[in-house]
C-alpha positions as CSV (number, residue, x, y, z in Angstrom):
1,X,129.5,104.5,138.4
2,X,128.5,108.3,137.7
3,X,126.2,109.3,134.5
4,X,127.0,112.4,132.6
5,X,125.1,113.7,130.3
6,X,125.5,115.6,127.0
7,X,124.7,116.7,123.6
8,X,121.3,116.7,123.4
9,X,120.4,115.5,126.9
10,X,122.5,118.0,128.5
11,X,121.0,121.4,126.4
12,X,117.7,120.0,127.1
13,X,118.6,120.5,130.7
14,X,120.2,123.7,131.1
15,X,117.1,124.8,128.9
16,X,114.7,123.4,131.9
17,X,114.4,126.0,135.1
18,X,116.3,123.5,137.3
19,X,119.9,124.9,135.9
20,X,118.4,128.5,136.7
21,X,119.9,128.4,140.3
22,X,121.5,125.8,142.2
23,X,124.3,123.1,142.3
24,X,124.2,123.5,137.9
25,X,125.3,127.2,138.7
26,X,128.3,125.9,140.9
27,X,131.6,124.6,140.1
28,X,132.4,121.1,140.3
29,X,135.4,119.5,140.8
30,X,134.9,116.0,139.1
31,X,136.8,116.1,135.6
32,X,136.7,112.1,135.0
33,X,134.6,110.2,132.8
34,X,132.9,106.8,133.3
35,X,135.4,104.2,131.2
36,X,132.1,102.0,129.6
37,X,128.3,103.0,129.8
38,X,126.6,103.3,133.0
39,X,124.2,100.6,134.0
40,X,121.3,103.0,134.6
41,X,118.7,101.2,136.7
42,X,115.3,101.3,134.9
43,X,113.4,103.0,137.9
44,X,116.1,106.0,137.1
45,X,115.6,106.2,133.3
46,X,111.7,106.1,133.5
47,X,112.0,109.2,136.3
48,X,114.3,111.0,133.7
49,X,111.7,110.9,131.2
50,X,108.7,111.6,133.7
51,X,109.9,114.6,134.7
52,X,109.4,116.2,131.4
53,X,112.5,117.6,130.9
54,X,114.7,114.4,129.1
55,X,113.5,113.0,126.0
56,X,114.7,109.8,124.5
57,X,117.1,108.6,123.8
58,X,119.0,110.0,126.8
59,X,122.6,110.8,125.4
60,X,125.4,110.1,127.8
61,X,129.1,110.5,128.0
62,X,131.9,108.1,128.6
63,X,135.7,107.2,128.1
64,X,136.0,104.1,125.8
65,X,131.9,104.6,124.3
66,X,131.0,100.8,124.5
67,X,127.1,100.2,124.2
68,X,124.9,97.4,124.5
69,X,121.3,96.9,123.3
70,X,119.6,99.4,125.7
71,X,117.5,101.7,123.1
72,X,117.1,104.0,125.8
73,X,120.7,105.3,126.0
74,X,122.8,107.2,123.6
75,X,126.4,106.4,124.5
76,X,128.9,109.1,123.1
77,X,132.6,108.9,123.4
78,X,135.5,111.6,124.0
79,X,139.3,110.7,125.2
80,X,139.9,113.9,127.0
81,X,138.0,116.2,129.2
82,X,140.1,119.8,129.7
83,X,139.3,121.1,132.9
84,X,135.6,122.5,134.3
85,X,133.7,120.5,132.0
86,X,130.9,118.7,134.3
87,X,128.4,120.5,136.4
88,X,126.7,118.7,139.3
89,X,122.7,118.2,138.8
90,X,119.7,117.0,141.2
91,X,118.9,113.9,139.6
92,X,120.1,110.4,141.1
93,X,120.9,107.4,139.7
94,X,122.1,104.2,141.5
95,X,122.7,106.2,144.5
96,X,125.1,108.4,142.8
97,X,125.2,112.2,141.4
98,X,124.7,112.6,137.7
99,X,126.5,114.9,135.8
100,X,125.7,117.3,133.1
101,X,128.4,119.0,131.3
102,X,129.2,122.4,131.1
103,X,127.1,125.1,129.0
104,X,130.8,125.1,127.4
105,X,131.1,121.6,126.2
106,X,127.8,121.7,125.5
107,X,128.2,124.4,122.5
108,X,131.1,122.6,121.6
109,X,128.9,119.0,121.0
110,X,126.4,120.7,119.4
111,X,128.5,122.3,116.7
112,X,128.8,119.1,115.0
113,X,125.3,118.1,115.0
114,X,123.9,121.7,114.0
115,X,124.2,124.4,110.8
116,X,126.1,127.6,111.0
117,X,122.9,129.6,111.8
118,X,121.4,127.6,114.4
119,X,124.6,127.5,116.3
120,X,125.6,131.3,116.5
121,X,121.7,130.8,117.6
122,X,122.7,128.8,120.2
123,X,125.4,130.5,121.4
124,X,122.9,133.6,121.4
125,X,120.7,131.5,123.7
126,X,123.5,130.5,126.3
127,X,124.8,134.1,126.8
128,X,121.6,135.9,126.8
129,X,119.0,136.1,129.6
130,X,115.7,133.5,128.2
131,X,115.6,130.0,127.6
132,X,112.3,128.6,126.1
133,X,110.3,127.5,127.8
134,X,106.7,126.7,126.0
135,X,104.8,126.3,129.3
136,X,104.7,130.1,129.4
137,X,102.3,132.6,127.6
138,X,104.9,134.1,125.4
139,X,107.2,130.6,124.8
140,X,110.3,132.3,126.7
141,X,111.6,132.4,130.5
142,X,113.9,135.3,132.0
143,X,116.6,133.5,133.7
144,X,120.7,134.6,134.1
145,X,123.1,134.1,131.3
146,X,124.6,130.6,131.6
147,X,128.0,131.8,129.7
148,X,129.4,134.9,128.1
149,X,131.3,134.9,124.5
150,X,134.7,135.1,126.5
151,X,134.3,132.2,128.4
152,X,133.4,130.1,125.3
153,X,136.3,131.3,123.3
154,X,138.6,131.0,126.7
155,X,137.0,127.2,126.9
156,X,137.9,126.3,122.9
157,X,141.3,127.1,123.7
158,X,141.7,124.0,125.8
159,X,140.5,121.9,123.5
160,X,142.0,120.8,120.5
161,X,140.8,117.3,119.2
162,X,137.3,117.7,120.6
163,X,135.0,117.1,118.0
164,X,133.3,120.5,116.7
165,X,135.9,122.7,118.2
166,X,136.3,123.7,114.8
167,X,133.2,124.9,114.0
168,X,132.5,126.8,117.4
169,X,135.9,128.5,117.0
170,X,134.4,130.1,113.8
171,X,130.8,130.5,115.1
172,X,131.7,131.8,118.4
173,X,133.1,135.2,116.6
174,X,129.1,136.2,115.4
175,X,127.8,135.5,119.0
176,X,126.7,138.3,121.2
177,X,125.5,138.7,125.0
178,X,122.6,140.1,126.3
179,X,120.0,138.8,124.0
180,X,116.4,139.0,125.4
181,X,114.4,137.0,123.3
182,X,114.8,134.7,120.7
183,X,113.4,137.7,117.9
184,X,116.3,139.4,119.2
185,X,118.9,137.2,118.1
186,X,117.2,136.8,114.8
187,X,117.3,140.2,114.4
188,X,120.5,140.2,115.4
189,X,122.4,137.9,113.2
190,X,120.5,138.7,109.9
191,X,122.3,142.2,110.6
192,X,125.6,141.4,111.7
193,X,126.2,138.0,110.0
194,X,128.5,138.3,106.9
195,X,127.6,138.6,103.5
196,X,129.1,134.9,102.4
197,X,126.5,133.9,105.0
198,X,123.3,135.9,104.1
199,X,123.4,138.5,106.6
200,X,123.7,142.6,106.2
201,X,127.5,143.1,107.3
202,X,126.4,145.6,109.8
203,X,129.2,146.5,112.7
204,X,128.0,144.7,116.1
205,X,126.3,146.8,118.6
206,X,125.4,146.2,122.3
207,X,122.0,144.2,123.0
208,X,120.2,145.2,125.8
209,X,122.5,147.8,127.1
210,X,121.6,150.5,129.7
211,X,121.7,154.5,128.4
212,X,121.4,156.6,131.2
213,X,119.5,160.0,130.8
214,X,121.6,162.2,133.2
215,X,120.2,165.1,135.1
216,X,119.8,167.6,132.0
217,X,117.1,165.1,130.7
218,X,115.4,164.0,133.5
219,X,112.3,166.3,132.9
220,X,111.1,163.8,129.9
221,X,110.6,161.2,131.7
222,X,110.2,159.4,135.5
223,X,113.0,156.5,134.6
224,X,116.5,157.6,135.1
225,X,117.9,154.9,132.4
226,X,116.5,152.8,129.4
227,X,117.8,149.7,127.6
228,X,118.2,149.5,123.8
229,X,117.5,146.7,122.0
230,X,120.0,147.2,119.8
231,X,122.4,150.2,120.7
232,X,125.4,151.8,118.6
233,X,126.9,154.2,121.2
234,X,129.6,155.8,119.0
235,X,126.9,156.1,116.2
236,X,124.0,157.1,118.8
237,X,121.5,154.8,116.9
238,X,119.3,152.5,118.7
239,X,117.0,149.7,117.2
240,X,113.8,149.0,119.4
241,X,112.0,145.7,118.3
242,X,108.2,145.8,119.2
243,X,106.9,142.4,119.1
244,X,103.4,141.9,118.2
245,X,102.6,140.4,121.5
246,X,104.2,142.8,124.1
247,X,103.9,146.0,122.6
248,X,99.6,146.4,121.3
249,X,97.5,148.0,123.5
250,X,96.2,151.5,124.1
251,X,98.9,151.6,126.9
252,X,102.0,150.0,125.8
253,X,102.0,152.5,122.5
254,X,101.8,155.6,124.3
255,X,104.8,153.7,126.6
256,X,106.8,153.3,123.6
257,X,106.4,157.1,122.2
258,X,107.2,158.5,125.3
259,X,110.1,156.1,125.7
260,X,111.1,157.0,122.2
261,X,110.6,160.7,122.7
262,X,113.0,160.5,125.8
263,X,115.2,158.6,123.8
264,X,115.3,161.4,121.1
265,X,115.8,163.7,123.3
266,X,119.4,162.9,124.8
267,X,120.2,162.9,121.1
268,X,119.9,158.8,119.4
269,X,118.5,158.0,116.5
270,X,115.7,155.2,117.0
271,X,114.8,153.1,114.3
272,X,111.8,150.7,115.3
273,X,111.7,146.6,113.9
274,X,108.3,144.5,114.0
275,X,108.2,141.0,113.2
276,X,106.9,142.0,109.8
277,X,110.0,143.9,108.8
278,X,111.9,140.7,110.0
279,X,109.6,138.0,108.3
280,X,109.1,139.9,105.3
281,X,112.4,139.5,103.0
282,X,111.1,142.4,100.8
283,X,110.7,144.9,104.3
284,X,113.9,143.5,106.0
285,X,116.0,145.1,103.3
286,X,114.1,147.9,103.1
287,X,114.9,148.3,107.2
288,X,118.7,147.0,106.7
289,X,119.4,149.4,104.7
290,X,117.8,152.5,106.6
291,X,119.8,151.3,109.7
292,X,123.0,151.2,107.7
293,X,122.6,154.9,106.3
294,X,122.0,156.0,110.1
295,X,124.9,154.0,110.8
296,X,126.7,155.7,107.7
297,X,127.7,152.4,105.9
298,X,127.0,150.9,102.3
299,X,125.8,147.5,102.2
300,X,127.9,146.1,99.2
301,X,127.5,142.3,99.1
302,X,130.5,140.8,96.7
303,X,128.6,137.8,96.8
304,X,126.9,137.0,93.2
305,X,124.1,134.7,94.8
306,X,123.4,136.6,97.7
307,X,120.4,136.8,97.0
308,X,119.9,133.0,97.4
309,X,121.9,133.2,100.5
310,X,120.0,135.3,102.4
311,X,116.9,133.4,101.7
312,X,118.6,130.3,102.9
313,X,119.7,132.0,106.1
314,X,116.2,133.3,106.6
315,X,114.7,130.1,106.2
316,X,117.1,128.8,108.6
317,X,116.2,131.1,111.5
318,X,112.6,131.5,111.2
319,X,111.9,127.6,110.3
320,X,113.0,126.5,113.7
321,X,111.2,129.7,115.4
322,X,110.4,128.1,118.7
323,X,109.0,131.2,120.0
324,X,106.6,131.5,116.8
325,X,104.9,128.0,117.3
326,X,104.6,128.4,121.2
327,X,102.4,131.5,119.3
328,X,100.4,129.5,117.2
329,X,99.8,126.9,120.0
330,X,98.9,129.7,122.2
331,X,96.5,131.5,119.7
332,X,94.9,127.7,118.4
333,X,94.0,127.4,122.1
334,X,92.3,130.8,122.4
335,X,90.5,129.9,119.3
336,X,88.9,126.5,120.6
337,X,88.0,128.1,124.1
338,X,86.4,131.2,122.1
339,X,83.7,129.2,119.9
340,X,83.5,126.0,122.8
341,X,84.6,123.7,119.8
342,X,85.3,119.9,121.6
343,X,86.1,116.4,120.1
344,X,82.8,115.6,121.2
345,X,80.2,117.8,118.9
346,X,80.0,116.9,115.9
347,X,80.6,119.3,112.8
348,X,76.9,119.7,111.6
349,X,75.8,119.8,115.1
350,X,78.0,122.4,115.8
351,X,76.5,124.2,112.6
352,X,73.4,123.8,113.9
353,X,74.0,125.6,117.4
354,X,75.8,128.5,115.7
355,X,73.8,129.1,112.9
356,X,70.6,127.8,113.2
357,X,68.7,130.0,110.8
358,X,71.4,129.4,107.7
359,X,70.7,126.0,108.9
360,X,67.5,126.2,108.2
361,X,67.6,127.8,104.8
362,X,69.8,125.0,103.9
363,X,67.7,122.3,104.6
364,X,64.6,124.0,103.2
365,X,66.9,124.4,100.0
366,X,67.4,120.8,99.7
367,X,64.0,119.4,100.4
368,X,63.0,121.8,97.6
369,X,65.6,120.1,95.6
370,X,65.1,116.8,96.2
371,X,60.9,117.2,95.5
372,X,61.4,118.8,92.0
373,X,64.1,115.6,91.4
374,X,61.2,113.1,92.5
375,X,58.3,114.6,89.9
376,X,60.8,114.8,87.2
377,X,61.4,111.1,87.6
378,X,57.7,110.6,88.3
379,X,57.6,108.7,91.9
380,X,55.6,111.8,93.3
381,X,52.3,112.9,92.9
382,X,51.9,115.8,90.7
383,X,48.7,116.7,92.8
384,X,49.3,120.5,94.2
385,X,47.4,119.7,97.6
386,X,50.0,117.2,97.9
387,X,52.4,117.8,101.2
388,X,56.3,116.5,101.6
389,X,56.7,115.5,105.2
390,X,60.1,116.1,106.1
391,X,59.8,112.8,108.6
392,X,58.9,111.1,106.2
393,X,56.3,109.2,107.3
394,X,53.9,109.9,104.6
395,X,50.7,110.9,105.8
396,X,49.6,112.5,109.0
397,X,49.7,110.1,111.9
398,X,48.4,112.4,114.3
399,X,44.2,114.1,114.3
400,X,44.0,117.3,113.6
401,X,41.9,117.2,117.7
402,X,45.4,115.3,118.8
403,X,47.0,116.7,121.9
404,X,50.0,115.9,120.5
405,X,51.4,118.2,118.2
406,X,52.8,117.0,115.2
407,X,56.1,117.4,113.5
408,X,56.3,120.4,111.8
409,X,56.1,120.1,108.2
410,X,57.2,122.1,105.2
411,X,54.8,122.2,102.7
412,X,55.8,122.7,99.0
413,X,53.3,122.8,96.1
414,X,54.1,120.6,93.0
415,X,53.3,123.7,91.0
416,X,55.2,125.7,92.2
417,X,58.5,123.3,91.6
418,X,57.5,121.6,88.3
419,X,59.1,123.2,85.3
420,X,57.2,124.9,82.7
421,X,55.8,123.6,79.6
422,X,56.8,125.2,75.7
423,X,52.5,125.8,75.8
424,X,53.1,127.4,79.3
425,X,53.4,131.4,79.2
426,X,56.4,132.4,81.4
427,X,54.2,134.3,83.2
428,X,52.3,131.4,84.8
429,X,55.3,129.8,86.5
430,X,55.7,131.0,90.0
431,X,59.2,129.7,90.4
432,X,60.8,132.5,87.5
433,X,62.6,129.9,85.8
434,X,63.5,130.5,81.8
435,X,61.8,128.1,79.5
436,X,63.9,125.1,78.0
437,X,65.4,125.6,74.5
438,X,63.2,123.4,72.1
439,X,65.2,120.8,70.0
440,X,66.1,121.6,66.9
């Protein structure tokens, strides 16, 4: 009996780098489901998981959705299956193929397990070019689009009592193709997202499209086309997003000004985005509405708490950044390999090896401390030859003739840490202190 998988399971794999070529890429002719759940054997499930790419539970797909009391299966149900719904993957179980379905069915599942935002997310993910991947430096992998918007809206007309066909009929109008990067989309749909959803109402453009320079403008620069992050051709406005990894550097900045410069010079209008003008709600609409006089358009939400509904769009995107906390992982691990910090050195050993002369003036703080403490209570000898030993031990174990040397000690005066008298001029005490307030 074949497995297929789905929902969760099956974006988890066309995220991984085995659906970037291969049999996922082809199409497959099977369009039947398993009638109950599949008996997996347990060699099969614990090679799933090993491989890093499924996490439990594993979510499968069948006809009637029976289950038993295996915690590591999912079982999901569905009555009918329109047409090019299953791709074909590597993995084996009992002999037999299993199946994943299509990128398709895939966005249609997880419109009923995810918000408005994070599925127009989604779909930007599916029809772009990346897929995360948090086992590279910058948390995303270049790959082939998996889907395109018409295919998705071509696949949601053959099915009707599927369940979140609903909501991916309305999502899949706000998704574009092309996207990049995750940033990217986020840029993306806080522009062109509606105002009854938070976004700026801005007109679509084309992500990552080509503009060719053409032979007239070849002299500013070696490339004979660029691509726009974000491009209006009939406006001739481009948005160019410079991430704060990918575009620092002596280097890279005089890269973009000539690029912009070239740009310029066929006649668009480049407005540059950082991630600051995109976390920053105060800079964002500062940008939005920059881009939207180029683009000569009014942003006029009729919304009276739109306000409120662009935060809560914002905190929607940015909370689930993958691509930011691949960052902070990244930068974490930099920081630990820069200052040699393991599990095994202790904090004040680790003080100690970094700063051993703060150390010092710590401890020699402290001592002093605790010896004024001790003749205030009177255990210690007021005598001013008298030495602390820092060991310890009292007196000098060692003759002064000794070849061994003896800890070093740090010798502080009683004198010089008892208080002053009222009879004692202020003059006379070496440590400065102000003389106590006599009872009234």
């Amino acid at each position: 009996m074949k497995t297929v998988l789905a929902y969760s399971s099956a974006l988890e794999f066309w995220r991984s780098s085995l659906s970037d070529a291969g049999l996922p890429r082809a199409r497959c002719r099977a369009c039947s489901l398993p009638e109950h759940m599949p008996s997996i054997p347990r060699t099969d499930v614990d090679a799933l998981f090993d491989n890093g790419i499924l996490s439990k539970p594993i979510h499968v797909l069948t006809l009637y959705g029976r289950r038993n009391r295996a915690t590591d299966l999912a079982v999901h149900q569905m009555y009918v299956l329109p047409a090019q719904s299953l791709r074909a993957t590597p993995f084996q179980s009992g002999g037999e193929a299993v199946f994943v379905t299509s990128p398709e069915l895939t966005f249609v599942h997880m419109a009923s397990l995810l918000s408005f935002p994070r599925l127009v997310h989604l779909g930007y993910e599916l029809c772009g070019t990346y897929a995360p991947d948090e086992t590279r430096p910058y948390g995303v992998r270049s790959r082939p689009p998996l889907t395109t918007p018409e295919k998705l809206e071509a696949y949601l007309d053959k099915t009707e009592r599927v369940r979140g066909a609903k909501r991916a009929r309305v999502a899949i109008r706000h998704v574009l193709s092309g996207s990049a990067s995750p940033r990217e989309s986020i840029l993306a749909e806080l522009l062109t997202l509606p105002y009854t959803s938070g976004g700026s109402g801005v007109a679509p453009p084309r992500m990552n499209a080509s503009v060719p320079l053409g032979r007239r403008n070849s002299w500013s620069t070696d490339k004979s086309f660029f691509r726009c992050d974000l491009l209006w051709p009939e406006k001739k406005v481009a948005v160019e997003y410079d991430s704060t990894l990918c575009h620092t550097g002596a280097e890279r900045i005089a890269e973009d000004a000539a690029r912009r410069n070239a740009l310029e010079s066929i006649g668009l209008t480049v407005v540059t985005a950082t991630w600051r003008q995109v976390e920053n709600y105060r800079e964002y609409n500062r940008f939005a509405r920059i881009l939207a006089g180029h683009l000569a358009t009014r942003m006029r939400p009729r919304c009276c708490d739109y306000s409120s509904r662009q935060l809560s769009l914002r905190s929607e995107l940015l909370r689930f950044d993958r691509h930011a906390n691949a960052i902070k992982k990244r930068n974490r691990g930099q920081f630990r390999r820069k200052f040699a910090i393991r599990r095994r050195v202790s904090r004040p050993a680790l003080v100690m090896h970094r700063k051993p002369f703060a150390f010092s003036l710590f401890k020699n703080a402290l001592i002093l401390r605790v010896h004024e403490f001790l003749l205030r209570c009177g255990e210690f000898p007021s005598n001013p030859a008298t030495t602390y030993d820092i060991s310890g031990a009292g007196s000098d174990p060692h003759p002064p003739n000794s070849a061994v040397r003896p800890t070093p000690r740090l010798c502080a005066p009683a004198a010089a840490c008892a208080r002053p008298t009222p009879d004692t001029p202020r003059s006379a005490c070496s440590t400065g202190s102000r003389r106590p307030r006599r009872p009234r």
